[in-house]
Each structure stands twice: as C-alpha cells, then as structure tokens.
PDB file of N, CA, C and O in Angstrom:
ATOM      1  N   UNK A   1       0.823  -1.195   0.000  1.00  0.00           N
ATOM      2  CA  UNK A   1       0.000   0.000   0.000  1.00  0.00           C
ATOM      3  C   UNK A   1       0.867   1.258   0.000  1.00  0.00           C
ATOM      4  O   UNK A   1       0.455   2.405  -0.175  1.00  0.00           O
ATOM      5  N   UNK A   2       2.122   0.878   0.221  1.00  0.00           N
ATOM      6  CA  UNK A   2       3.070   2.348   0.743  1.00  0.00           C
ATOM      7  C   UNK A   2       3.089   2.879  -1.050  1.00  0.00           C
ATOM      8  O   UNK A   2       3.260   4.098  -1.046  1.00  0.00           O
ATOM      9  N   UNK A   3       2.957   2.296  -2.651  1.00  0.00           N
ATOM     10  CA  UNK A   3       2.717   3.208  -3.422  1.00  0.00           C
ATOM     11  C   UNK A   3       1.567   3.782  -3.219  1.00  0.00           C
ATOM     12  O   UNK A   3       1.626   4.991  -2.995  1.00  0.00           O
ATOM     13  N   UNK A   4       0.487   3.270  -3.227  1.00  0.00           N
ATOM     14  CA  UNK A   4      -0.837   3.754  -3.565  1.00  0.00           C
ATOM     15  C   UNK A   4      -1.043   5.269  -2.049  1.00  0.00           C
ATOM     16  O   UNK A   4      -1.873   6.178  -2.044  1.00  0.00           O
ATOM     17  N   UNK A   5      -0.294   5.067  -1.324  1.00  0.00           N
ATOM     18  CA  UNK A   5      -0.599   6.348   0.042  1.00  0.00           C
ATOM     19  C   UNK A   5       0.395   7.362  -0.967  1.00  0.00           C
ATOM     20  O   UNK A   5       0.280   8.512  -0.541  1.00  0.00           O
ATOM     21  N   UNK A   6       0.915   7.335  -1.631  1.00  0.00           N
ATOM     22  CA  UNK A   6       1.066   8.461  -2.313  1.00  0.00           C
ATOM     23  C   UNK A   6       0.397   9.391  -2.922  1.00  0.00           C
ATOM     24  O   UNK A   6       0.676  10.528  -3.301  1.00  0.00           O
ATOM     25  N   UNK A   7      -0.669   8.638  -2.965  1.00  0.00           N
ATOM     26  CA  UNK A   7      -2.215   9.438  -4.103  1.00  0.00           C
ATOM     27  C   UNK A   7      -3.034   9.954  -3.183  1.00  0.00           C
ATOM     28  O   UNK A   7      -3.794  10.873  -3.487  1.00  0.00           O
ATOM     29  N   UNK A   8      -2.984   9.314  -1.639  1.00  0.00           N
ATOM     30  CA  UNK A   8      -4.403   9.490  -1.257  1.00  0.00           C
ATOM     31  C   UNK A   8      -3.959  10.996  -0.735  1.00  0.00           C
ATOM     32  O   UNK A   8      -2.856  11.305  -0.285  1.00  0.00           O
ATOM     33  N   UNK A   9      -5.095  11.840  -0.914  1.00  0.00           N
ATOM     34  CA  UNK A   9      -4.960  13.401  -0.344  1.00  0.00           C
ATOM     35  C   UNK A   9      -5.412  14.178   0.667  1.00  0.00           C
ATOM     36  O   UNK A   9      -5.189  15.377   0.829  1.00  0.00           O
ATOM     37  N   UNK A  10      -6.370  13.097   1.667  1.00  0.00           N
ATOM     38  CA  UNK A  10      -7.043  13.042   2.819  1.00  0.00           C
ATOM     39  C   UNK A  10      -7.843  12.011   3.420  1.00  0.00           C
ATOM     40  O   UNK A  10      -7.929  10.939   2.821  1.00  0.00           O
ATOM     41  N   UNK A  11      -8.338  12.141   4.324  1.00  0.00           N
ATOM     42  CA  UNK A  11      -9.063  10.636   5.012  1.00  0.00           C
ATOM     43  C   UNK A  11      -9.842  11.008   6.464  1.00  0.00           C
ATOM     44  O   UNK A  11      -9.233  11.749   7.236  1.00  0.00           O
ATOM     45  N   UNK A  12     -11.183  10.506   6.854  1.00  0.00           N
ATOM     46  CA  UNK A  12     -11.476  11.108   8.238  1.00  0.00           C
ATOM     47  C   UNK A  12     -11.368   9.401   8.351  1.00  0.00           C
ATOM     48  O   UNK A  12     -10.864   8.571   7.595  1.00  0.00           O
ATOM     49  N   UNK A  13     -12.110   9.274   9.703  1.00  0.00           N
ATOM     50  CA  UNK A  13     -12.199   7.995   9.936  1.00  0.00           C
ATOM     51  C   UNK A  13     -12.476   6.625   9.767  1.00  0.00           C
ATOM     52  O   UNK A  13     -12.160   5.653  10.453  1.00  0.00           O
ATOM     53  N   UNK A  14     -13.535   6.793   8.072  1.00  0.00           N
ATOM     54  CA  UNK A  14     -14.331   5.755   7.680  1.00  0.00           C
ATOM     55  C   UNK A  14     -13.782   6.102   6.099  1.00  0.00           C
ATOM     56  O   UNK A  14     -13.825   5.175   5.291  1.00  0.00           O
ATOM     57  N   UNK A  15     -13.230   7.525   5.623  1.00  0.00           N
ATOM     58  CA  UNK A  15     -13.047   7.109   4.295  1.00  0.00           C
ATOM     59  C   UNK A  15     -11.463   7.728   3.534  1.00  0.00           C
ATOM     60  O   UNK A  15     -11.056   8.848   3.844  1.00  0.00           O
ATOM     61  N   UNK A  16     -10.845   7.021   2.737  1.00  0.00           N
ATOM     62  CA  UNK A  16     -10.136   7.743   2.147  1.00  0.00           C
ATOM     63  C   UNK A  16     -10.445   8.319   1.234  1.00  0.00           C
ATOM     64  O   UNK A  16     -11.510   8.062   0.673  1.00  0.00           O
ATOM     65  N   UNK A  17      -9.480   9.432   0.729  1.00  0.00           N
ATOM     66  CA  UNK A  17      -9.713  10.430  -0.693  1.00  0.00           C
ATOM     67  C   UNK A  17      -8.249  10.558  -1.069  1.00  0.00           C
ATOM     68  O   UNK A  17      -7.309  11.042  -0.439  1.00  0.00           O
ATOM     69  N   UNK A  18      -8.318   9.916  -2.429  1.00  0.00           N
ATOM     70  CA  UNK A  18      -7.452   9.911  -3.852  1.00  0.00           C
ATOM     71  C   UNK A  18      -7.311  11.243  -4.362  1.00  0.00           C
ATOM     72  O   UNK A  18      -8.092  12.188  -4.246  1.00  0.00           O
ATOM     73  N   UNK A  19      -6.127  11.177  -4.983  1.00  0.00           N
ATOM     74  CA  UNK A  19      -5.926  12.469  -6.232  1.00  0.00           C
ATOM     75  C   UNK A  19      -6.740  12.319  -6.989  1.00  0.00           C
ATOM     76  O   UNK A  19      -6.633  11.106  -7.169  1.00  0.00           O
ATOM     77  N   UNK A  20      -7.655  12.690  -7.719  1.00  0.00           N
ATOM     78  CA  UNK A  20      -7.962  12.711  -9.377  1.00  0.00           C
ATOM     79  C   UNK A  20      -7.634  12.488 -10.489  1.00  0.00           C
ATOM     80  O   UNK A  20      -8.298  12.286 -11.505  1.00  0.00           O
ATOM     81  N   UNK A  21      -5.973  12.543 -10.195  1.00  0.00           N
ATOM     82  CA  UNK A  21      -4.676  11.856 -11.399  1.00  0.00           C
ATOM     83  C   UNK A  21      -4.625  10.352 -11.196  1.00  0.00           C
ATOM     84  O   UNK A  21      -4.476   9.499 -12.071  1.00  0.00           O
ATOM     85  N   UNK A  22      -4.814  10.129  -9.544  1.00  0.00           N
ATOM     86  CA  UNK A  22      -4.298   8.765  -9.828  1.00  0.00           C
ATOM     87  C   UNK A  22      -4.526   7.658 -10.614  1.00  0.00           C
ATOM     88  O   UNK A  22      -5.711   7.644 -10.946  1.00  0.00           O
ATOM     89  N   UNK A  23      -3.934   6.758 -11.042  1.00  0.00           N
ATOM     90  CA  UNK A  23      -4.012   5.604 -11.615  1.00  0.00           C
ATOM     91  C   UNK A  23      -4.598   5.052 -11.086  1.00  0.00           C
ATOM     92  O   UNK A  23      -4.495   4.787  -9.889  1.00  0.00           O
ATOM     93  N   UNK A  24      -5.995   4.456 -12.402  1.00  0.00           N
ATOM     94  CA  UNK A  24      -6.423   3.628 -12.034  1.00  0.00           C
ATOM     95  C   UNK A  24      -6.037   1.851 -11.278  1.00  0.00           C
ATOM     96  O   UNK A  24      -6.612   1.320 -10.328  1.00  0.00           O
ATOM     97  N   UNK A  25      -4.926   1.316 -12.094  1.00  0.00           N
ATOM     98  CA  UNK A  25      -4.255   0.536 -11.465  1.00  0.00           C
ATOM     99  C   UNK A  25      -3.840   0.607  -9.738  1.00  0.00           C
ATOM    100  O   UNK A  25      -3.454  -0.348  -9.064  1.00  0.00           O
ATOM    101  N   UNK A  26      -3.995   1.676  -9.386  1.00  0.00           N
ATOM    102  CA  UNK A  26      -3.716   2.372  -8.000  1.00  0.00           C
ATOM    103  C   UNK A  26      -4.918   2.719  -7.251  1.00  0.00           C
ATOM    104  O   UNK A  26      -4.774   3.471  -6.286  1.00  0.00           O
ATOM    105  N   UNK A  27      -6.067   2.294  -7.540  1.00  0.00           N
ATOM    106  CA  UNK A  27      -6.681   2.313  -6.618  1.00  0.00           C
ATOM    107  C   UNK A  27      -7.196   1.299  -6.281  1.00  0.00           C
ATOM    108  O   UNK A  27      -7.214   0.264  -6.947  1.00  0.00           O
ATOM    109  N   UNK A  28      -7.799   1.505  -4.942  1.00  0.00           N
ATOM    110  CA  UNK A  28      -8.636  -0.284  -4.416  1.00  0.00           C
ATOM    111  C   UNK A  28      -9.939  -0.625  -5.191  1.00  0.00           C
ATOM    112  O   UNK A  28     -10.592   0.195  -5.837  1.00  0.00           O
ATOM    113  N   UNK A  29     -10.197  -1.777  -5.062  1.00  0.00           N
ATOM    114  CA  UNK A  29     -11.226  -2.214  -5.578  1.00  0.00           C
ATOM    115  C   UNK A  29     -12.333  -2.343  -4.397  1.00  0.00           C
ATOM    116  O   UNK A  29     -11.976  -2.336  -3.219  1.00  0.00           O
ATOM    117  N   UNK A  30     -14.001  -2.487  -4.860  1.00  0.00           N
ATOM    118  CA  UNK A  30     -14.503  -3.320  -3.005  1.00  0.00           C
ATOM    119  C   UNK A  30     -13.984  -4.537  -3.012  1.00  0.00           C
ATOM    120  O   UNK A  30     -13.287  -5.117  -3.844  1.00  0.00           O
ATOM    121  N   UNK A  31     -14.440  -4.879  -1.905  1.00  0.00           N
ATOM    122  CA  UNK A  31     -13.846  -6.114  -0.942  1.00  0.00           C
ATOM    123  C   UNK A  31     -12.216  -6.205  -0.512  1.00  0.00           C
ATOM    124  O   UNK A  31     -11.745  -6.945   0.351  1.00  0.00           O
ATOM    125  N   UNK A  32     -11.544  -5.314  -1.295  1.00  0.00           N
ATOM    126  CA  UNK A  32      -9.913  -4.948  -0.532  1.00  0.00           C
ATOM    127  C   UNK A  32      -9.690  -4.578   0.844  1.00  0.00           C
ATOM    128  O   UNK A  32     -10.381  -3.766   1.458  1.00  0.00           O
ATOM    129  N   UNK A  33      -8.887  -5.085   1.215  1.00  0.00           N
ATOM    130  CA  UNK A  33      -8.367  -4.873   2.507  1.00  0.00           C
ATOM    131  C   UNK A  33      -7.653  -3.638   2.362  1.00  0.00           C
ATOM    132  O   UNK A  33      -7.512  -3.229   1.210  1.00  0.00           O
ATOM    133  N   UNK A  34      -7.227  -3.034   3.203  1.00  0.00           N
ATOM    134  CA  UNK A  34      -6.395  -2.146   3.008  1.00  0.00           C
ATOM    135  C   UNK A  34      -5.688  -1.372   4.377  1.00  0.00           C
ATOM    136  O   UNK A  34      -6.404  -0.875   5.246  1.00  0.00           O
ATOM    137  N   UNK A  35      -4.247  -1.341   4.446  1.00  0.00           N
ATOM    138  CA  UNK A  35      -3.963  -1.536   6.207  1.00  0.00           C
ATOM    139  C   UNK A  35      -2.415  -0.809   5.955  1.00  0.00           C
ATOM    140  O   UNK A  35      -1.487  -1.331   5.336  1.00  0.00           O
ATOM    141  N   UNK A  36      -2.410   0.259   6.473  1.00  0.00           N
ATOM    142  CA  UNK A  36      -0.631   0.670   6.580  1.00  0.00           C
ATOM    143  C   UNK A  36      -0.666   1.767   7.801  1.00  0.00           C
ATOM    144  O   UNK A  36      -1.469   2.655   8.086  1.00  0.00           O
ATOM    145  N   UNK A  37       0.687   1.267   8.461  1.00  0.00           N
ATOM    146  CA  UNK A  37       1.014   1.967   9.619  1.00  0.00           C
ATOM    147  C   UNK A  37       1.787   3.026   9.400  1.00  0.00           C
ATOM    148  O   UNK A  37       2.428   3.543  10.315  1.00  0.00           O
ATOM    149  N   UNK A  38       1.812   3.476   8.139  1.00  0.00           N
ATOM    150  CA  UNK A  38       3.152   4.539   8.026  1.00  0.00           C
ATOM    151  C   UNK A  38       1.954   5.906   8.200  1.00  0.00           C
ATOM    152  O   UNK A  38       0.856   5.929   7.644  1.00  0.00           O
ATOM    153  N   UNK A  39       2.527   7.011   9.140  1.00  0.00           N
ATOM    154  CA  UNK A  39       1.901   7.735   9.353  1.00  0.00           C
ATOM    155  C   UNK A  39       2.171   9.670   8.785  1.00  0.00           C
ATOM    156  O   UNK A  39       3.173  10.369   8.936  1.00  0.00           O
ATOM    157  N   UNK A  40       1.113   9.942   8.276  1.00  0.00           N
ATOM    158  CA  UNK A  40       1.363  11.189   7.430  1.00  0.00           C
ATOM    159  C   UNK A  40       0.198  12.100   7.661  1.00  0.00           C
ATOM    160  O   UNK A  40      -0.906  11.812   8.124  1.00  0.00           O
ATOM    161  N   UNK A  41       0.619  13.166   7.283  1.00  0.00           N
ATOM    162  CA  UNK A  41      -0.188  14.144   7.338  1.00  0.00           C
ATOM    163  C   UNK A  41      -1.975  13.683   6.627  1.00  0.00           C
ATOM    164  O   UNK A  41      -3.031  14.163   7.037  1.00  0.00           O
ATOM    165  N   UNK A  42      -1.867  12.965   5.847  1.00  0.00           N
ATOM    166  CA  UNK A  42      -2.928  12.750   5.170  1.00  0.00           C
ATOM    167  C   UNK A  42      -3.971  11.500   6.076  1.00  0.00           C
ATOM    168  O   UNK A  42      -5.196  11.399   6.139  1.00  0.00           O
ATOM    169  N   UNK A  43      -3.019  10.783   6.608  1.00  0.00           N
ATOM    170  CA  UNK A  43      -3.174   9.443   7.172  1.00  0.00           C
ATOM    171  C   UNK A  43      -2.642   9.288   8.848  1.00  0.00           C
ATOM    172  O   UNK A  43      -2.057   8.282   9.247  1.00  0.00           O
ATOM    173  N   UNK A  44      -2.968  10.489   9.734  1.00  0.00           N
ATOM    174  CA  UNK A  44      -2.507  10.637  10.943  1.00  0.00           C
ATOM    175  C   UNK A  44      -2.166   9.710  11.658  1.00  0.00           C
ATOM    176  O   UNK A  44      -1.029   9.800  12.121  1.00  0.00           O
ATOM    177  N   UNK A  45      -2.965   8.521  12.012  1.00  0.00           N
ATOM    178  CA  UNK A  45      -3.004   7.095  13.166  1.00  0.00           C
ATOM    179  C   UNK A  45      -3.168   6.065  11.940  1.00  0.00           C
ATOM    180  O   UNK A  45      -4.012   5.184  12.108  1.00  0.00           O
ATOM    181  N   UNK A  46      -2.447   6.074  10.707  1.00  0.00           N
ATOM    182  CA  UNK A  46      -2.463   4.820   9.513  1.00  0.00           C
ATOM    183  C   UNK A  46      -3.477   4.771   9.230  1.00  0.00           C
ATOM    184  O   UNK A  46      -3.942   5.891   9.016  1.00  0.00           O
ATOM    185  N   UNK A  47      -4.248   3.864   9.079  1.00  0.00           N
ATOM    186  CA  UNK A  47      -5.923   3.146   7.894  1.00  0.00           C
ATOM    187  C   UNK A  47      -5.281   1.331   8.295  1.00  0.00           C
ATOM    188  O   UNK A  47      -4.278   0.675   8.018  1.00  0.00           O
ATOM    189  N   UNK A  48      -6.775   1.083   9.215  1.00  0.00           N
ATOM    190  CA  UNK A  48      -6.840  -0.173   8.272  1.00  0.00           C
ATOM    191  C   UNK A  48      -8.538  -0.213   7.854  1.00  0.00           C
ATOM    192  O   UNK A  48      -9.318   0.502   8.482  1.00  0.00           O
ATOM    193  N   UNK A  49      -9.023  -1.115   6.741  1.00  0.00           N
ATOM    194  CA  UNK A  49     -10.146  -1.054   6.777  1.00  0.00           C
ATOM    195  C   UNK A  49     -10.401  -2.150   5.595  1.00  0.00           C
ATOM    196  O   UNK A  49      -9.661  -2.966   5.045  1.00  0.00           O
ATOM    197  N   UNK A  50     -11.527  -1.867   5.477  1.00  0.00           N
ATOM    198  CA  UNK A  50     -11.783  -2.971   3.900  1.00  0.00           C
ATOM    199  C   UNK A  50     -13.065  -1.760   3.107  1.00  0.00           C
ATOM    200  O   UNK A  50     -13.719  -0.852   3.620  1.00  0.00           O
ATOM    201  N   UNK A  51     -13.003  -2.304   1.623  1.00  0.00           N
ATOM    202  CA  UNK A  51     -13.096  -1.219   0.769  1.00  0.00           C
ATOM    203  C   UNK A  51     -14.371  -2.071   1.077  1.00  0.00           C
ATOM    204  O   UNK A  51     -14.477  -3.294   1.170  1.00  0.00           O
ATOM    205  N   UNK A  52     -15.557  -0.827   1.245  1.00  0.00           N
ATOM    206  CA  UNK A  52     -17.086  -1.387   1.375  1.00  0.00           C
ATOM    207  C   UNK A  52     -18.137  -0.541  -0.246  1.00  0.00           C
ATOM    208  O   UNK A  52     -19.073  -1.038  -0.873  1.00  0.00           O
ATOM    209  N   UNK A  53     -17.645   0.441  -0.385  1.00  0.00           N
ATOM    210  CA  UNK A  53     -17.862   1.402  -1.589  1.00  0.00           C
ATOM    211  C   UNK A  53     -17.096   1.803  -1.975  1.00  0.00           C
ATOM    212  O   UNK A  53     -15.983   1.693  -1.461  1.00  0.00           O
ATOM    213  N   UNK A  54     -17.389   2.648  -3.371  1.00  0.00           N
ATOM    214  CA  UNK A  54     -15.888   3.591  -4.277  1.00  0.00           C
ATOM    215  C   UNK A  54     -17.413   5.167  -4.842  1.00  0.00           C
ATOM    216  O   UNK A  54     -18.439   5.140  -5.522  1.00  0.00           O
ATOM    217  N   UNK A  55     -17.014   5.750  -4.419  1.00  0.00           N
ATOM    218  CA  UNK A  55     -17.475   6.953  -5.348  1.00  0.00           C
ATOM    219  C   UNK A  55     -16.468   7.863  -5.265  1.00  0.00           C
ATOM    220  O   UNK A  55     -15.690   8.148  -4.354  1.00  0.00           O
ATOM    221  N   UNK A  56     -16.652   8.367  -6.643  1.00  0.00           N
ATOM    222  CA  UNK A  56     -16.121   9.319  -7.299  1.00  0.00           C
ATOM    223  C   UNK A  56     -16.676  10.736  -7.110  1.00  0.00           C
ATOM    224  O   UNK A  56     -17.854  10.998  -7.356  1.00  0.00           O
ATOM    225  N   UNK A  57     -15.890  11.544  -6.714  1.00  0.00           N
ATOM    226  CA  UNK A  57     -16.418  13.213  -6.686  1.00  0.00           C
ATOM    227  C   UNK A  57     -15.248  14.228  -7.615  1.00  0.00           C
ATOM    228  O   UNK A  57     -14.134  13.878  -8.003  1.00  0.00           O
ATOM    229  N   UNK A  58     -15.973  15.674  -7.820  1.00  0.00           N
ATOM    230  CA  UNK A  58     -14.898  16.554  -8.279  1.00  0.00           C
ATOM    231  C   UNK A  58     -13.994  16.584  -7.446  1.00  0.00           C
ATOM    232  O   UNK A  58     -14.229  16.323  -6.266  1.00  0.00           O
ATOM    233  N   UNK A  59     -12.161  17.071  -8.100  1.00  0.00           N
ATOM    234  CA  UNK A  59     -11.174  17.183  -6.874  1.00  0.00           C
ATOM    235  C   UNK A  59     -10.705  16.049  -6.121  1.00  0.00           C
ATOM    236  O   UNK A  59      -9.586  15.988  -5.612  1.00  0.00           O
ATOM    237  N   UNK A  60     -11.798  14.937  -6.048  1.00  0.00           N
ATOM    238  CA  UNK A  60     -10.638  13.517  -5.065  1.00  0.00           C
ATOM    239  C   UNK A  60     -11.009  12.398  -6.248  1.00  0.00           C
ATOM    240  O   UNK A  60     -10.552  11.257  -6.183  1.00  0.00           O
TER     241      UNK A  60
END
C-alpha cells in the first residue's frame, strides 16, 4: 500500500480520498483490505479497513 498512500490526499475515519490523477491501477477495488502503519499528514493514526464502496467526486 506504501505506493498507492502516495495518491491518497485526505481521510477522516471511515473514508479515504485519492488524487484525481491517480491511476487507475492504484486504486482499491470493493472487498480490498487495506492496512498501513506509516503515518502522514494525510493518514494521521495509519488506515486499516476494507473497501465497502468507491465513489467518485470533483477534486478527489
């Protein structure tokens, strides 16, 4: 996951948010797991979770 946290550009507790550039190849699918402890401005206390939906908005 440590490429794909390159894209993401924010997150509250239940969801992440992607760039708009990113590659599709780079993002999760549902039913993905998804779990990293490396901690960033975007990703304060890591993510773990599993992908339950995907929508798309302007900007993420």
């Amino acid at each position: 996951m440590r490429e794909t946290c390159a894209h993401i550009v924010g997150s509250d507790s239940l969801t992440v948010y992607f760039a708009a550039d990113t590659p599709t190849s780079m993002l999760p699918k549902v039913g993905d797991n998804l779990f990293t402890d490396d901690v960033s401005p975007e990703l304060p206390i890591g993510f773990i979770g599993k992908v339950e939906s995907i929508e798309h908005s302007s900007g993420h």
